[in-house]
C-alpha positions, -999 to +999 in steps of 0.1 A: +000+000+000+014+033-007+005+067+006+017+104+002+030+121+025+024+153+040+043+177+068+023+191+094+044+221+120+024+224+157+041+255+170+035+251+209+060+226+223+038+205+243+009+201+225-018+174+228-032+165+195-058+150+175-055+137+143-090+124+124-095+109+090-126+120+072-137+104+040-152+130+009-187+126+022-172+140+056-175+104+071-153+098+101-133+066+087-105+068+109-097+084+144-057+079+157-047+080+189-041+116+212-007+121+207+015+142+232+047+160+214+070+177+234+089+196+208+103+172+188+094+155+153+074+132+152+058+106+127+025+093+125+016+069+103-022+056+091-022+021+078-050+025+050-076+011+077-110+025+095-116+024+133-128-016+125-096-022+108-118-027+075-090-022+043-103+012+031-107+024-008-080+039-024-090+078-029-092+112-011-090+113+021-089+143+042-069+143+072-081+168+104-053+181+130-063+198+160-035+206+185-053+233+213-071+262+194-051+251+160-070+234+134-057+221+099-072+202+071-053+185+045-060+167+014-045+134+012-048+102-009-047+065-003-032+046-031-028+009-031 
């Protein structure tokens, strides 16, 4: 399976964040794990799989970020 990828920058250095994957009808297909960063990079990495672990469709996804009072959409897609 591949998959693009994309760079996200969270400014505050202890940020809690959510990270949800939406499909193009605005479906909730995937929610990952709160994540804590303190400052440094980090990698997350979605598998191609809903909150079942059902294989999804290749296509658009679009991938929600939420780290305190920032908010970020992005535009990614699954290939296989």
């Amino acid at each position: 399976m591949k998959k693009t990828s994309n760079n996200f920058a969270i400014r505050n250095p202890k940020s809690e964040i959510s990270i949800r994957i939406h499909d193009v009808s605005g479906r909730l297909v995937k929610n990952l794990p709160r994540l804590t960063v303190n400052g440094e990079r980090s990698t997350v990495v979605w598998d191609g799989e809903d909150n079942l672990g059902r294989n999804l469709s290749p296509g658009v996804y679009f991938v929600q970020i939420k780290a305190g009072a920032y908010q970020q959409i992005e535009k990614v897609v699954l290939c296989k």
